[in-house]
N, C-alpha and C positions, 0 to 999 in steps of 0.2 A: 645667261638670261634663262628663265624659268621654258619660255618655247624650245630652243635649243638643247633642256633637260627630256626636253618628253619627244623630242622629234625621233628619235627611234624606238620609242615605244610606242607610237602611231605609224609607224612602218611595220614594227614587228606585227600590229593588229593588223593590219592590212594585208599582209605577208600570209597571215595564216586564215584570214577571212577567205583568199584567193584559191590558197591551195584545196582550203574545205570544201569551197564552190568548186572547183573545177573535178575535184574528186567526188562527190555527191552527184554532181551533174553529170558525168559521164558514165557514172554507174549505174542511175538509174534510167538513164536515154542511150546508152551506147550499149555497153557491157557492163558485169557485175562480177567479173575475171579476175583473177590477182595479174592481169595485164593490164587491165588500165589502172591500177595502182602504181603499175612498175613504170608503165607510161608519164602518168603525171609526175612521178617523182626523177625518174631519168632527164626527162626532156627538159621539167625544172633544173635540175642540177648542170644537164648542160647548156642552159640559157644564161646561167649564173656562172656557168665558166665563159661563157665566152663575153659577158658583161665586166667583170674586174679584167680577164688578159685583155682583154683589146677594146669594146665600147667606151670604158674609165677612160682611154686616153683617146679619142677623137672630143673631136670639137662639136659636141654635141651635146645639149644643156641635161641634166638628171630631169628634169621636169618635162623634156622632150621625150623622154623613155618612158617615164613614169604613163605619159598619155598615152604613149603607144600601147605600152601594159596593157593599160587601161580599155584601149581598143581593140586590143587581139582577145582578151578576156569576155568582152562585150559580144563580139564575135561568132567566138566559140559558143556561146551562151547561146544567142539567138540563132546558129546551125542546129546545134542541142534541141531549142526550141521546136525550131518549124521543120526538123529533118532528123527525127528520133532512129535509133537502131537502124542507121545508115554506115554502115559499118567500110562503105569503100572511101569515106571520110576521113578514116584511121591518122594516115599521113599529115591531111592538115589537121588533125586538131592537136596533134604530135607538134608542130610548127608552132601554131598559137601557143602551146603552153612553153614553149621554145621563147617565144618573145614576150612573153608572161615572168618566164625567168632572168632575163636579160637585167630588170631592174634591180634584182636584191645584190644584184653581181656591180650594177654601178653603185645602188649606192654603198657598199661595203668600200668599194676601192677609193667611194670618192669621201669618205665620212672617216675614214677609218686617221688619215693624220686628224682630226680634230677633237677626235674624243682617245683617252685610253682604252686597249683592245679589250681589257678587262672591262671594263664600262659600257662600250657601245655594243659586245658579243650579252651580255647581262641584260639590258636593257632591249634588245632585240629581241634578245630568246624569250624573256618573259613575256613582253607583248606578243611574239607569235605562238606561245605555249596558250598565252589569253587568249589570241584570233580562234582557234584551231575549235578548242569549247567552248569559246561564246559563238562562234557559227552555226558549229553542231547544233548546241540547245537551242538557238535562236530557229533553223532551220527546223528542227522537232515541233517546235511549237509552232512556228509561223508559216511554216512552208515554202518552197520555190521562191518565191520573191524577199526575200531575205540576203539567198546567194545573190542575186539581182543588185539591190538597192545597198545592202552595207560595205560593199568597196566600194560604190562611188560616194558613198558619204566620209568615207574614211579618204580617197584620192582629197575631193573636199578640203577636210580638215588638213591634210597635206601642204596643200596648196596656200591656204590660209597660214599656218605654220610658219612655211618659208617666207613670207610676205612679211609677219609680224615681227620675224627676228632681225635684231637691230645688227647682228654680225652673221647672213645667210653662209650656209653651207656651198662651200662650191659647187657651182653647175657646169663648169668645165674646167677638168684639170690639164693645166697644161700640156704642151707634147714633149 
């Protein structure tokens, strides 16, 4: 079905809307370091390891993470917001982006038998190649509420996605 085509190129978008926010956002309210570069990209990568080894197999829905995501990103934002250049925050926002990454880690391990890897890694990368400069520019031009408002319009369209498809992607892979 045509939703099940695009449903990880609306992840990939989201994927790389996240990263750009949380890297914009911590740069310009925390540090402007090649350490919170190395930050958001380590702590992502191990949120994402620890989401396909071990979250993919408990019993716990991808829409359940996805919120979480969703919440610790939101989070972090509003720390960001109301407690700029608070620098002994380092740890948690090291965490949130820790459970920020958590998602692309389930959905890969829980998506991956249903599309070919050639397909669903093509389809991802591109939309998060799209997230990454449609953020930026949109950020350029629009400012702060941009990182704000386009993941939760993209969680959204997500949400909606999985809803419409008449064969959904597994939300818990067995044990």
């Amino acid at each position: 079905m045509r939703f099940r085509a695009i449903y990880p190129i609306v992840v990939g978008l989201l994927l790389g809307t996240l990263q750009t926010g949380l890297y914009f956002q911590l740069t310009f309210t925390l540090s402007s370091g090649f350490g919170t570069y190395l930050m958001v990209t380590l702590c992502w990568l191990l949120g994402s390891m620890i989401g396909v080894l071990w979250l993919a197999r408990q019993r716990i829905s991808t829409l359940a993470v996805l919120l979480l995501a969703a919440c610790a990103y939101v989070f972090c934002s509003l720390l960001l917001l109301f407690m700029p250049f608070n620098t002994t925050l380092v740890p948690l926002y090291a965490g949130l982006i820790a459970l920020v990454g958590l998602y692309p880690g389930v959905f890969f391990a829980r998506t991956s038998p249903r599309y070919p890897v050639s397909v669903l890694f093509f389809r991802e990368n591109n939309g998060f190649i799209v997230g990454l400069a449609l953020g930026t520019l949109l950020f350029m031009i629009l400012g702060r509420p941009v990182l704000w408002f386009s993941p939760v319009l993209l969680i959204a369209c997500l949400f909606v996605l999985y809803r419409l498809s008449d064969r959904p992607l597994p939300s818990v892979t067995p044990p």
